[in-house]
TINUKE-988247 format. One record per residue (C-alpha): x, y, z. Coordinates in steps of 0.02 Angstrom, whole numbers, plus 50000, padded with zeros to 5 digits. Example, Ala and Ser with C-alpha at 12.3 -4.5 7.8 and 13.67 -1.06 7.14 Angstrom:
506154977550390/506844994750357/
! end
This chain:
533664991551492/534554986251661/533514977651775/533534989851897/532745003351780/531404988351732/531154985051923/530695003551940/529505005451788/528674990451840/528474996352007/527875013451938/526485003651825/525934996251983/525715008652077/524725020551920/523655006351900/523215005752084/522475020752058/523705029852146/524245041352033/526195045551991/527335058352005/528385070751908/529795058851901/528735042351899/527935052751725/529685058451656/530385040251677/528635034351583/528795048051439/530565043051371/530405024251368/530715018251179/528965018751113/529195000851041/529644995351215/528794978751302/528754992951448/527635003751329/526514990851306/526254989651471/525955006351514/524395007051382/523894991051443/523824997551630/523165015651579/521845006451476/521204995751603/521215010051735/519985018951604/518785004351580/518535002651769/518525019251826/517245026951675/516225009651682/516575005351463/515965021351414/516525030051273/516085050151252/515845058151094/516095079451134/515545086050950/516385102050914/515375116650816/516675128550745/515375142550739/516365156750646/517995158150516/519035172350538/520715180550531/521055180050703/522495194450754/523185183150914/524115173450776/524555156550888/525885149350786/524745132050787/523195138150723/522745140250554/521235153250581/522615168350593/523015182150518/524955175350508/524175157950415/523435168150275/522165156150249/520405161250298/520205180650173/518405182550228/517465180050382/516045165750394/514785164950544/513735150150513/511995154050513/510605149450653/509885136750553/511575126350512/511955127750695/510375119650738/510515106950620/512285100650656/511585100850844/510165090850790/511355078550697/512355077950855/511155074250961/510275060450856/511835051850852/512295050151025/513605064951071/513755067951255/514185087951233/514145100351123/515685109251119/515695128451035/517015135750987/517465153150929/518885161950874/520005173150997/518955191350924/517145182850901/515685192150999/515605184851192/513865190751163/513225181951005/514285167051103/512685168851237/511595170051103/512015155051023/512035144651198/510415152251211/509765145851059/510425128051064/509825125451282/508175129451203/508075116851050/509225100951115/509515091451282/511495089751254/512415098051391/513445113651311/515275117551335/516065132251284/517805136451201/518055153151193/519415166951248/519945172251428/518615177351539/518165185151699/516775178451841/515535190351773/515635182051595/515805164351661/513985167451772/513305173351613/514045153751504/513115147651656/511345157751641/511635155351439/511355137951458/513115132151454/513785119251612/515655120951572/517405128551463/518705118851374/520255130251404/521925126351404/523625132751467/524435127951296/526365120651273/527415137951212/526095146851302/526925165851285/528045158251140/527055151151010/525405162851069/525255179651143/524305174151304/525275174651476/525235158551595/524605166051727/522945173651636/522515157051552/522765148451736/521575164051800/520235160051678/520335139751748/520055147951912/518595157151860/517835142451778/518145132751955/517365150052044/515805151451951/515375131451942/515575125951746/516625111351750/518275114251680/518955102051537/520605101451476/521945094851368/523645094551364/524005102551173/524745105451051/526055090851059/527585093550940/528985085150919/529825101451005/528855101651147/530205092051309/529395079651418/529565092251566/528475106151474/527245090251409/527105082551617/526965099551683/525125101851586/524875086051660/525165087151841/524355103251813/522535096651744/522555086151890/523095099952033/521535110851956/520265092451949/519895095851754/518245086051722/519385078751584/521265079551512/522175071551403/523285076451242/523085082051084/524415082950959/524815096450843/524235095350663/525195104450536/524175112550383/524775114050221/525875131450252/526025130050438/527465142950529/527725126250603/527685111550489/529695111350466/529535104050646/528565087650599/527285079350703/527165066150836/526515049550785/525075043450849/526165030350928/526885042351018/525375051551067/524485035051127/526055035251236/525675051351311/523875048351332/524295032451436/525445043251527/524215056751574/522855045251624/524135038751750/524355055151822/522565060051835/522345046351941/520375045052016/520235064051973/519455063951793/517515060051725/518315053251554/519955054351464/520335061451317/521415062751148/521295070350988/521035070650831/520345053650858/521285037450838/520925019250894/522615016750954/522515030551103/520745022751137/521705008651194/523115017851304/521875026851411/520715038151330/518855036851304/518355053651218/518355057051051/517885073950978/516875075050798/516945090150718/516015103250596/516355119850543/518025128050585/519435121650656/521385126250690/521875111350594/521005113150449/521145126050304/519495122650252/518085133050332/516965117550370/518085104150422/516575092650438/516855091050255/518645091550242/519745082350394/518465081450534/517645063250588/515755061550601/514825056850746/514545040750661/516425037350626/516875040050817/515765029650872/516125015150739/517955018150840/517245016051013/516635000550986/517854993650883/519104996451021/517764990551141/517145005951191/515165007651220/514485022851165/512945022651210/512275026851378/512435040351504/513895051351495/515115050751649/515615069451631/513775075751668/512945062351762/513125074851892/512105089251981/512515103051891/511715122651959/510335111352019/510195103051871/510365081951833/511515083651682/511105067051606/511105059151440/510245044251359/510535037651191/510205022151098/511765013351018/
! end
């Protein structure tokens, strides 16, 4: 590397962790540096230490409920809950009384959120019903993941309990799902509209995916102020349409993470990656996401038994990297439709 190009990556580092944030080119220059670079190290180092100021040491735990297994017919090349995946024969809704108790699990152990999540065809209404449920049994603030929406749905998340949405404008949007760009970016708007906060991640990294597309869902996250971002990379399951493709290492996806947190600049309430992994909790992120029942990853229909980590296992990461898990979450330490959003756990 000429000293010229150093000069500039340096001066790029600087001004990221000023808390400046960086630009589409300052982010391109940062996403093809030589992951075994001293310049990489750097950039983790910086994104890191931005992190540990700005969210005050904590580390967030967001436990994800997979609440049904189905079939879905929107066949996202990604996801293994398709029709196209073959996988999943028979639908599963997990009963009332496993939801509760995987709430009540979360909740004992700390988590900061519970995130639902449903497949693209799953009942918007039994979705309410299920916020309803869980605002009347636990404390921990509710997020959902569900399909596109439209204001009147997103007031009704809101009177079901729930205080935000996890969508995403995903990488191949259009090409590797059905969805158009601009009706994923409408739903973020609603979200913004209505008043749940918005979280976010830049996924599914592949291997395939060019840094343009990847900083693109970055500088968008921040143009939109997502109460989080991050990346996620893609997982392949045994018979993925896409495993001939490989995945990124989690080398490289620290890399990204450290990137992202650059961008965001002052604009997030935590930082995220996923599937959890120590090394991007030292590049920048601080949330981790546990997980039971289904997930797109997984071909089993509980991945809380198969590839998921436990509360307990993400939190063992936190604070081996450092991280304290164990008091008030930044992302809803805030007033919420009136509401203090705040949580309080023991470590």
């Amino acid at each position: 590397m000429s000293w010229k190009i150093a000069h500039n990556i340096a001066d790029i580092l600087r001004k990221g962790g000023d808390n400046q944030g960086i630009d589409r080119d300052d982010a391109l220059a940062l996403m093809q540096l030589d992951v075994h670079s001293p310049e990489v190290s750097a950039l983790m180092h910086t994104a890191d230490r931005l992190s540990r100021e700005q969210f005050n040491g904590k580390g967030e735990n967001h436990f994800h409920i997979g609440i049904n297994v189905e079939a879905c017919p929107f066949n996202c090349s990604f996801c293994s809950l398709t029709v196209k995946a073959d996988i999943f024969k028979e639908k599963v809704e997990f009963r009332d009384d496993e939801i509760l108790r995987w709430a009540g699990l979360a909740e004992s152990g700390g988590a900061d959120a519970l995130n639902l999540m449903t497949t693209g065809t799953y009942s918007f209404e039994r979705l309410l019903e299920v916020g309803e449920l869980l605002k009347n049994a636990v404390s921990t603030p509710l997020v959902a993941n569900t399909r596109d929406i439209n204001h009147r749905e997103g007031e009704k998340l809101l009177d079901a309990g729930f205080v935000g949405a996890y969508h995403a404008l995903r990488l191949g949007e259009g090409r590797d799902t059905p969805f158009k760009r601009d009706k994923r970016i409408h739903t973020i708007e609603v979200l913004k509209d209505v008043g749940l906060l918005w979280m976010n991640c830049v996924e599914p990294v592949g291997p395939e995916h060019a840094p343009e597309e990847i900083v693109d869902l970055m500088l968008l996250a921040k143009m939109y102020g997502a109460t989080y971002s991050g990346v996620m990379r893609r997982i392949n399951f045994p018979g993925s349409p896409m495993e001939h493709l490989g995945m990124v290492s989690e080398l490289e996806l620290a890399r990204m993470v450290a990137v992202s947190r650059l961008v965001m600049a002052d604009v997030p309430k935590a930082h995220c990656t996923h599937e959890p992994n120590s090394l991007s909790l030292i590049a920048g992120a601080n949330l981790l996401f546990p997980e039971v029942g289904s997930s797109p990853r997984d071909n089993q229909p509980d991945t809380g038994k198969s590839r998921g980590s436990g509360i307990l296992d993400a939190r063992r990461m936190h604070r081996e990297t450092g991280w304290d898990p164990g008091f008030s979450s930044n992302c809803f330490a805030m007033k919420t439709n009136g509401k203090r959003m705040s949580t309080q756990h023991a470590v």
